[in-house]
SEROZA-72441 format. One record per residue (C-alpha): x, y, z; residue number from 1; residue in three letters; chain. Coordinates in nm, 4 decimals, padded with zeros to 6 digits. Layout:
! SEROZA-72441
REC         X         Y         Z  seq  type  mol
REC         X         Y         Z  NUM   Ala    A
...
! end
This chain:
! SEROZA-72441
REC         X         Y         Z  seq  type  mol
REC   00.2091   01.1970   00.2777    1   Unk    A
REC   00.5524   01.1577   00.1424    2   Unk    A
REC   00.6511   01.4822   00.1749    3   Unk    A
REC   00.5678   01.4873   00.5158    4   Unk    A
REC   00.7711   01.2007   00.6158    5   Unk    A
REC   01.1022   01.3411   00.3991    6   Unk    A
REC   01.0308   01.6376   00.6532    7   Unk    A
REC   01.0232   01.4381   00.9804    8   Unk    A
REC   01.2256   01.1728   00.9125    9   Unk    A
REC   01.4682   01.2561   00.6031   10   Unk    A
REC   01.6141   00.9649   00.3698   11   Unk    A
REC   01.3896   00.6800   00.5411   12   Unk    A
REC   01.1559   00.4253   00.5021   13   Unk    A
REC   00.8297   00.5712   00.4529   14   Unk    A
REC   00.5946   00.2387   00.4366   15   Unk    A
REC   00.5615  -00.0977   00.3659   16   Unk    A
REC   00.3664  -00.2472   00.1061   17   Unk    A
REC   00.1671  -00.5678   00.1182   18   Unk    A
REC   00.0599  -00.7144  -00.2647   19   Unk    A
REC  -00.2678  -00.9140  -00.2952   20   Unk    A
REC  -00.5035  -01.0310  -00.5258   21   Unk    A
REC  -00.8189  -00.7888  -00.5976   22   Unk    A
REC  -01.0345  -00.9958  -00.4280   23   Unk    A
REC  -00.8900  -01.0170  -00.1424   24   Unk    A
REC  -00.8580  -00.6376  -00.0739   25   Unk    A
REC  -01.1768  -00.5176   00.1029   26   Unk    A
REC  -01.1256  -00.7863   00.3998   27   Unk    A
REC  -00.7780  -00.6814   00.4674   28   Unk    A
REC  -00.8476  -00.2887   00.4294   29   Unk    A
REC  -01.1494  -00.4060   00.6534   30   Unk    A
REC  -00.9360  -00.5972   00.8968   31   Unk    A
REC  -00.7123  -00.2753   00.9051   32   Unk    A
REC  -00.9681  -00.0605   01.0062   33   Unk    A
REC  -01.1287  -00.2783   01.2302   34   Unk    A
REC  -00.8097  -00.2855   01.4021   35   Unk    A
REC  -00.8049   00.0963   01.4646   36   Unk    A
REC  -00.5904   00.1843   01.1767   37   Unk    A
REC  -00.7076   00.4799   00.9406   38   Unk    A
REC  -00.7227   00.5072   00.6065   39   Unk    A
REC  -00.4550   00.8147   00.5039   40   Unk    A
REC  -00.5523   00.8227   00.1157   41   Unk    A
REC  -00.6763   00.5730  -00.1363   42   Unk    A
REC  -00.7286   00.5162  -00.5011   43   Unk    A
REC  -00.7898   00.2857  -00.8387   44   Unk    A
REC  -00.6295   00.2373  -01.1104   45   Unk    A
REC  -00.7601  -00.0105  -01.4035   46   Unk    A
REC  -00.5464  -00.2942  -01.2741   47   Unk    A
REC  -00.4838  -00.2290  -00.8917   48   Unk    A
REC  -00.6839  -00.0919  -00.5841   49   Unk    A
REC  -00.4465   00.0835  -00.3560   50   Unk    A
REC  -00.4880   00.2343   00.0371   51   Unk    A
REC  -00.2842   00.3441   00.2723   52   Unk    A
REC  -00.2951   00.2895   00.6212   53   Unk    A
REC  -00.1216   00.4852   00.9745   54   Unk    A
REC  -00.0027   00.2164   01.1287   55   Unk    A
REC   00.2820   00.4491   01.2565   56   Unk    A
REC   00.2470   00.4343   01.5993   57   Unk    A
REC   00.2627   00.0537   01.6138   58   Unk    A
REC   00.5576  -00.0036   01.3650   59   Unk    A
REC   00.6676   00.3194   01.2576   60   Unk    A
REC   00.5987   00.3339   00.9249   61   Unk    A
REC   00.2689   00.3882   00.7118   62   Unk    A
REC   00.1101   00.0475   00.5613   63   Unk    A
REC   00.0227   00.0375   00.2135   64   Unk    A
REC  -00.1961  -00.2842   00.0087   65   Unk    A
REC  -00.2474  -00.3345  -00.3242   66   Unk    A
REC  -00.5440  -00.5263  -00.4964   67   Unk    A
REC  -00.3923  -00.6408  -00.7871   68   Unk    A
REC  -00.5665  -00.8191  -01.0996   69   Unk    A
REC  -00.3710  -01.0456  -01.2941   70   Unk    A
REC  -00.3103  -00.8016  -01.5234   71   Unk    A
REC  -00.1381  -00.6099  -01.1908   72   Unk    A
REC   00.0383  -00.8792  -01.0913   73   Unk    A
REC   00.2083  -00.9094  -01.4427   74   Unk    A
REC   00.3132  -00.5643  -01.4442   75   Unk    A
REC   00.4959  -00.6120  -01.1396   76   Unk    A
REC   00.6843  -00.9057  -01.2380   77   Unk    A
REC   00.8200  -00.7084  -01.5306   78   Unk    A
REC   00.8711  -00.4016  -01.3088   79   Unk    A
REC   01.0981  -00.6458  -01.0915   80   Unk    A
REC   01.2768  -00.8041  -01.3569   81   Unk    A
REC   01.3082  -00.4917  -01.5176   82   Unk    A
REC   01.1183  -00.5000  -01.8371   83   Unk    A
REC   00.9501  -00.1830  -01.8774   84   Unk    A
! end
């Protein structure tokens, strides 16, 4: 997937990403797919639950969310503030 925007588009925004709590996550990958937007890839990871979404050929760029736990959410506060 990220290859094959570097290839289209070059140096670019690829996607945009959309953080939310765990439980939350099956209505809006629901809502997304609902809405005629296809899941591209997926996966999980202990702390987060993560899909992406073409939404291309509305805003021209692929949407990603992320189900996050708390322990998630933590680790991208200290990503942020930069404590690795």
């Amino acid at each position: 997937m990220y290859q094959e925007s570097l290839d289209r588009h070059g140096d670019a925004v690829q996607h945009v990403a959309y953080w939310l709590d765990e439980a939350d996550y099956a209505a809006a990958a629901a809502h997304l797919e609902s809405s005629g937007y296809q899941e591209i890839q997926s996966f999980r990871l202990p702390m987060l639950r993560v899909g992406y979404y073409d939404t291309r050929r509305v805003i021209g760029v692929v949407t990603e969310i992320v189900g996050a736990s708390q322990e998630g959410h933590e680790l991208r506060r200290n990503l942020k503030s930069g404590k690795f």
